[in-house]
C-alpha positions as semicolon CSV with decimal commas, in nm:
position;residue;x (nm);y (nm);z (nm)
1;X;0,000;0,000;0,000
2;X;0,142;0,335;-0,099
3;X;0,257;0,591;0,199
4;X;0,011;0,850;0,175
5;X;0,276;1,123;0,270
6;X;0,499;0,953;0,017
7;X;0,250;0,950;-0,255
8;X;0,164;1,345;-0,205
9;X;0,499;1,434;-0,184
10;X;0,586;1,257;-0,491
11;X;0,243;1,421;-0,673
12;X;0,401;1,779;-0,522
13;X;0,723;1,738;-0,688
14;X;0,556;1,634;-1,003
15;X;0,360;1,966;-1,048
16;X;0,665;2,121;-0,932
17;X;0,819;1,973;-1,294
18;X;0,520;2,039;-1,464
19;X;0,523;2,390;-1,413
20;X;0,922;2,437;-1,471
21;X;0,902;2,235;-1,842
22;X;0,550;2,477;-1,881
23;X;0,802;2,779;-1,854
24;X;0,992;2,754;-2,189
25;X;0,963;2,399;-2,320
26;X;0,827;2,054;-2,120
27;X;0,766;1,815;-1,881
28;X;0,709;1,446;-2,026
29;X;0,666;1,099;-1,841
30;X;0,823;0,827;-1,976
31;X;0,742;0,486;-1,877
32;X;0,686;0,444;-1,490
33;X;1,010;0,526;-1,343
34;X;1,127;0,827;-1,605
35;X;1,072;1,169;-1,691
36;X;1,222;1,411;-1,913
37;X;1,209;1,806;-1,871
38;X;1,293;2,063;-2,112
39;X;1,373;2,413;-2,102
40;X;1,520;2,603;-2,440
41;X;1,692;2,928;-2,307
42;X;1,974;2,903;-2,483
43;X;2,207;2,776;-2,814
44;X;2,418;2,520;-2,540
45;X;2,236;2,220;-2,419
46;X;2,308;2,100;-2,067
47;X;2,158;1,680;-2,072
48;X;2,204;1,567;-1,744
49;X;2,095;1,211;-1,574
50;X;1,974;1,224;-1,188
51;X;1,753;1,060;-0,970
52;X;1,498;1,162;-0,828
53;X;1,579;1,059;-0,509
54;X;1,874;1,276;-0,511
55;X;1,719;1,611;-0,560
56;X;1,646;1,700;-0,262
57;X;2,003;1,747;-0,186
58;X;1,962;2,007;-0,460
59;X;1,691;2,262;-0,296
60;X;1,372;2,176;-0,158
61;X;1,219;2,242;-0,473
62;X;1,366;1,902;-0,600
63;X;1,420;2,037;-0,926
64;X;1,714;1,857;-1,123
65;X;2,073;2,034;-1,052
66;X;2,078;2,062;-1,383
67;X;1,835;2,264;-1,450
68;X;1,995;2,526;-1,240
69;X;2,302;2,512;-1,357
70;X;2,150;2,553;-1,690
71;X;2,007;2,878;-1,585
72;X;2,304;3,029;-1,434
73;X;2,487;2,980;-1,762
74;X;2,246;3,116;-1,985
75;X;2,157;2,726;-2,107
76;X;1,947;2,493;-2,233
77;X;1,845;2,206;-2,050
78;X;1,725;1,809;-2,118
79;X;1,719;1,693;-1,770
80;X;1,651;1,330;-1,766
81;X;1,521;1,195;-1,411
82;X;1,489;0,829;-1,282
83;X;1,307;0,643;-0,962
84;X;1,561;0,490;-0,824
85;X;1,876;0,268;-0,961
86;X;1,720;0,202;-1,300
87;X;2,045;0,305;-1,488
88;X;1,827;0,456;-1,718
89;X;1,799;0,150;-1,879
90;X;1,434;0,136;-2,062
91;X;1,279;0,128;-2,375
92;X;1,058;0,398;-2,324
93;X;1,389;0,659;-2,284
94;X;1,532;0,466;-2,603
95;X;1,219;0,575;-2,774
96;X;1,249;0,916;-2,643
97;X;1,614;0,921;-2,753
98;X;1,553;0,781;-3,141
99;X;1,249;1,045;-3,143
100;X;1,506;1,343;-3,044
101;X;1,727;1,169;-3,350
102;X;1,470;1,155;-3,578
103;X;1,316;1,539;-3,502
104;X;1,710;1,664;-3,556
105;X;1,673;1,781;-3,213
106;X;2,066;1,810;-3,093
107;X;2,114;1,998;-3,439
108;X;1,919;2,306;-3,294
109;X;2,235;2,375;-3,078
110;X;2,542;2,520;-3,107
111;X;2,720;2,283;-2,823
112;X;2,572;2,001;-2,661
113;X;2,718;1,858;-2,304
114;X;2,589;1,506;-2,182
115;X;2,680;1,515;-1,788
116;X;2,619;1,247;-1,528
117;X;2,784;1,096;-1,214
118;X;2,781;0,703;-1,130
119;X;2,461;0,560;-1,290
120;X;2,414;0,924;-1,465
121;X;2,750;0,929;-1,582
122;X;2,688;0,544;-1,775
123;X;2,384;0,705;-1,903
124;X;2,540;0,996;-2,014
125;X;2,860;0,839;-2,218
126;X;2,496;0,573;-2,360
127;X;2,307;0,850;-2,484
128;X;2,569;1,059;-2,611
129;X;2,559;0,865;-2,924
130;X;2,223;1,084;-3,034
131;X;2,406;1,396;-3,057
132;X;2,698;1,343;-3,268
133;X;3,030;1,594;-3,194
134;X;2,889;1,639;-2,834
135;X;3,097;1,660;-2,501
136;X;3,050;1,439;-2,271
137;X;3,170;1,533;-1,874
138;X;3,144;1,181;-1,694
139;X;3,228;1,142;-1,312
140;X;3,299;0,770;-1,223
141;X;3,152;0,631;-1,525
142;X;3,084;0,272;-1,575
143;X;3,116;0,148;-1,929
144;X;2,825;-0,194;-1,859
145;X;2,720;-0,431;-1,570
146;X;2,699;-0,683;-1,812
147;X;2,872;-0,993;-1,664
148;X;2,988;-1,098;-1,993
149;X;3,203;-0,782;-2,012
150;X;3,247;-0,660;-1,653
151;X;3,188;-0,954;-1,433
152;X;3,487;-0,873;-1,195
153;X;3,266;-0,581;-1,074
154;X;3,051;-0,714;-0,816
155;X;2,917;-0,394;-0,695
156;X;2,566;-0,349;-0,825
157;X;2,503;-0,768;-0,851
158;X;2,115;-0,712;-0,880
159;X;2,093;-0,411;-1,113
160;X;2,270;-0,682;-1,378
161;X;1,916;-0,829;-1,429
162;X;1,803;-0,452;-1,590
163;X;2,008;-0,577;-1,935
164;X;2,315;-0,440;-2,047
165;X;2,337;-0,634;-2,403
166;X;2,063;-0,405;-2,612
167;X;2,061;-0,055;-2,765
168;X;2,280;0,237;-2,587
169;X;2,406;-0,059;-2,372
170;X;2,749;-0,050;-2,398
171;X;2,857;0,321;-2,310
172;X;3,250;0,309;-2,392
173;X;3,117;0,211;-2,780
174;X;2,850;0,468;-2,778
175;X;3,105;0,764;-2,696
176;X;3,256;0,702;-3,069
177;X;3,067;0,995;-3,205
178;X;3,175;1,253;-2,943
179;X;3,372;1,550;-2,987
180;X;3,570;1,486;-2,685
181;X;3,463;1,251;-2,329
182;X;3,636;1,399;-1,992
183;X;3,653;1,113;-1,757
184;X;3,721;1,197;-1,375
185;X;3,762;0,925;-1,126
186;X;3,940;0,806;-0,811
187;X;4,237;0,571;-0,941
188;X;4,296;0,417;-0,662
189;X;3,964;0,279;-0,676
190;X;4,039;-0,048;-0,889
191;X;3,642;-0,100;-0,993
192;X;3,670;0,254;-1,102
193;X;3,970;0,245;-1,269
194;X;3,936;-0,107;-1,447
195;X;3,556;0,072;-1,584
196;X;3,789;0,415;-1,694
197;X;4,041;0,176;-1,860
198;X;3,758;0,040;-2,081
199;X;3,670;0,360;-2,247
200;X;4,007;0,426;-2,402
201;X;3,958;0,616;-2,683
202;X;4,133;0,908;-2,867
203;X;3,863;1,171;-2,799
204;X;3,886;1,008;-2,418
205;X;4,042;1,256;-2,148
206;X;4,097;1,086;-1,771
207;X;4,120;1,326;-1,571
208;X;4,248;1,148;-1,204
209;X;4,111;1,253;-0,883
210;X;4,293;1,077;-0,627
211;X;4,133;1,081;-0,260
212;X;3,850;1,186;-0,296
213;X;3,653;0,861;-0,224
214;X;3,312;0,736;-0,391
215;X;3,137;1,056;-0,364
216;X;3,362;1,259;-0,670
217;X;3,085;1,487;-0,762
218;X;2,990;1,591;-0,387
219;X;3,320;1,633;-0,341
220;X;3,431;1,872;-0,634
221;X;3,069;2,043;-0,566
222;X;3,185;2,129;-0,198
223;X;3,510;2,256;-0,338
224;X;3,287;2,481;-0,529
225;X;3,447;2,332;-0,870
226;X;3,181;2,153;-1,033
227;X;2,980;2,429;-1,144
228;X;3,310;2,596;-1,335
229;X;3,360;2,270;-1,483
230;X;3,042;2,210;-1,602
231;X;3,082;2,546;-1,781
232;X;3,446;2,472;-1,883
233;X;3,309;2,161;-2,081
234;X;3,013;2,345;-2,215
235;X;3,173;2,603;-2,377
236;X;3,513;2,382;-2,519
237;X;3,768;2,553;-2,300
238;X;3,851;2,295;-2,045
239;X;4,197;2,137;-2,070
240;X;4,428;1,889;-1,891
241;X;4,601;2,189;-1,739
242;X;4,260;2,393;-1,610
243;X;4,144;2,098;-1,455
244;X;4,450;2,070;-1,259
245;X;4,491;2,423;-1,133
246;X;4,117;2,387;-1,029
247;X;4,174;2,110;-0,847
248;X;4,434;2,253;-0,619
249;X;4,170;2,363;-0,435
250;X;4,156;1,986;-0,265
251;X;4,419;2,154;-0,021
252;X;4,204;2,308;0,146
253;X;3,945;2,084;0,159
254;X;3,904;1,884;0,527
255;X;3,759;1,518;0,358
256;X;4,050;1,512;0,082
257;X;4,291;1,577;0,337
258;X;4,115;1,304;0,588
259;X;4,158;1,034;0,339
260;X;4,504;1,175;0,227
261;X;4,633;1,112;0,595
262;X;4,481;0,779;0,627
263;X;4,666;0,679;0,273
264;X;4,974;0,778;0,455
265;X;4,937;0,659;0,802
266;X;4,791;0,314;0,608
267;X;5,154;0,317;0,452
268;X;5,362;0,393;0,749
269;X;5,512;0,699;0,618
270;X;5,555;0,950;0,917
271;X;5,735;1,224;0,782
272;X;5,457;1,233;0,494
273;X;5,177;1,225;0,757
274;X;5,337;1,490;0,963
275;X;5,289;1,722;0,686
276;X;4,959;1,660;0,588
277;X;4,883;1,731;0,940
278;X;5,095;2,044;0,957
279;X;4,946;2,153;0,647
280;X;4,592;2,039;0,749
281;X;4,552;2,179;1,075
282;X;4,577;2,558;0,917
283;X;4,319;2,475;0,649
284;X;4,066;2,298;0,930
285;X;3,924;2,372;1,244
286;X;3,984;2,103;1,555
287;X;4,220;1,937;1,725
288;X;4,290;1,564;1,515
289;X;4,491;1,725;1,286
290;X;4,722;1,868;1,605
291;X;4,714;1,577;1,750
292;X;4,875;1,351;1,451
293;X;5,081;1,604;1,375
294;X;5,240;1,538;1,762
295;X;5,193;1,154;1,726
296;X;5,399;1,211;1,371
297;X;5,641;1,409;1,474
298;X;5,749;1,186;1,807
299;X;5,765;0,873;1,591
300;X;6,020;1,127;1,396
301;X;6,221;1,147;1,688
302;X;6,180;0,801;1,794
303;X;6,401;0,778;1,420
304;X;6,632;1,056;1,477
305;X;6,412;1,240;1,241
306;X;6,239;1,577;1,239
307;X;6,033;1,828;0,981
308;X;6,195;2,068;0,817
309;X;6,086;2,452;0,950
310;X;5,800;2,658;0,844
311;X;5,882;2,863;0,531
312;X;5,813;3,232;0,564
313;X;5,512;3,337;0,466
């Protein structure tokens, strides 16, 4: 029987869509567990891939992030939204996708960027393949959970019985069209980086982002470096070498640098953990990062080691 609460919530944030595709294109169903909105603001296309249970984290609205991202840059948006870990995987959105094809929809724009994280990001290096010469921005993609090609990733065991094998199934095949695919993941995640290995390509960029765990687009979004991305990639200015002075910002950012001093204390490197601590504890508030800095520095001693000094500011 269907929570009441649940079921007026979820008929709330379905008006809510309504009246956003209503404002400048629209708001369509598709199948049970999909929906597409639309709005045409601009000549660059933002397609995104979220779920719905996710949007919340977004605004209380629970409009797609997309969407406003879309509007701060002047954009277009597709956002494409799912009810829970469907990996967009349905023949109703395959429909929707070979109708966009057929109605030259992509050609109405002067860029196009397909963007996703985990499931999203699959879906966005699947779908990509409707809008030839587009950019795809995909955070910890995976190409298929099709045992037959990925079996060593036993992750997501029961979404394998969804169906890899049919149209837009395998994603690192349907990126062949694109202009250019930026990859970011965690390397020293092996599922990760086995799924990243798979979409070698020469329009593929990896862009590593070691440390910062299984959450890579919270984490760049509390860095504040999503958004620019997102733009980066939209308008075809992002590089190798943007992406990295960007990502400095990591330094300063208290769960990179948690997982950064557990890689070193896991490897029994003092003198590297006694910086990371000395660096951390002026970037973050609280005592652990004092108090490994002390337990760092006296196994120094214990070694007939020390730090070097401060520099100068």
């Amino acid at each position: 029987m269907q929570d009441p609460k649940a079921e007026a919530d979820h008929s709330g944030w379905l008006g809510r869509m309504a009246r956003a595709g209503r404002e400048g294109g629209y708001f369509h169903p598709l199948g049970d567990r999909h929906w597409a909105l639309l709005r045409d603001e601009g000549p660059i296309l933002l397609v995104t891939f979220e779920r719905q249970e996710s949007l919340r984290d977004h605004g209380p609205d629970g409009l797609p992030a997309g969407l406003a991202l879309a509007m701060d840059e002047g954009w277009s948006s597709l956002s494409l939204v799912s009810l829970g870990e469907t990996w967009f995987r349905d023949s109703a959105l395959h429909g929707y996708f070979d109708r966009l094809v057929q109605d030259a929809f992509f050609e109405g724009f002067d860029r196009v960027l397909f963007y996703g994280a985990g499931m999203g990001a699959y879906a966005a290096c699947a779908y990509s393949v409707a809008a030839p010469e587009a950019t795809v921005l995909a955070v910890q993609p995976v190409a298929t959970l099709d045992p037959a090609r990925a079996g060593w990733d036993r992750r997501y065991l029961r979404q394998r019985r969804i169906g890899f094998a049919g149209r837009y199934g395998y994603a690192p095949d349907m990126t062949d069209g694109a202009a250019q695919v930026w990859l970011l993941h965690d390397p020293r995640d092996p599922m990760d980086a086995m799924h990243a290995a798979l979409f070698a390509r020469p329009q593929v960029q990896v862009l590593g982002c070691p440390y910062l765990g299984p959450g890579i687009d919270r984490a760049l979004d509390g860095m504040g470096l999503l958004a620019p991305l997102i733009h980066l990639a939209g308008t075809g200015t992002l590089t190798p070498a943007l992406f990295h002075h960007l990502y400095r910002q990591r330094r300063h950012h208290a769960p990179w640098l948690r997982r950064l001093m557990a890689a070193t204390d896991a490897a029994g490197r003092p003198f590297l953990s006694a910086l990371v601590a000395r660096h951390a504890m002026r970037e973050v508030p609280g005592g652990a990062f004092r108090r490994r800095l002390s337990e760092a520095e006296a196994e120094l001693a214990a070694l007939g080691r020390s730090l070097p000094a401060m520099p100068v500011p």
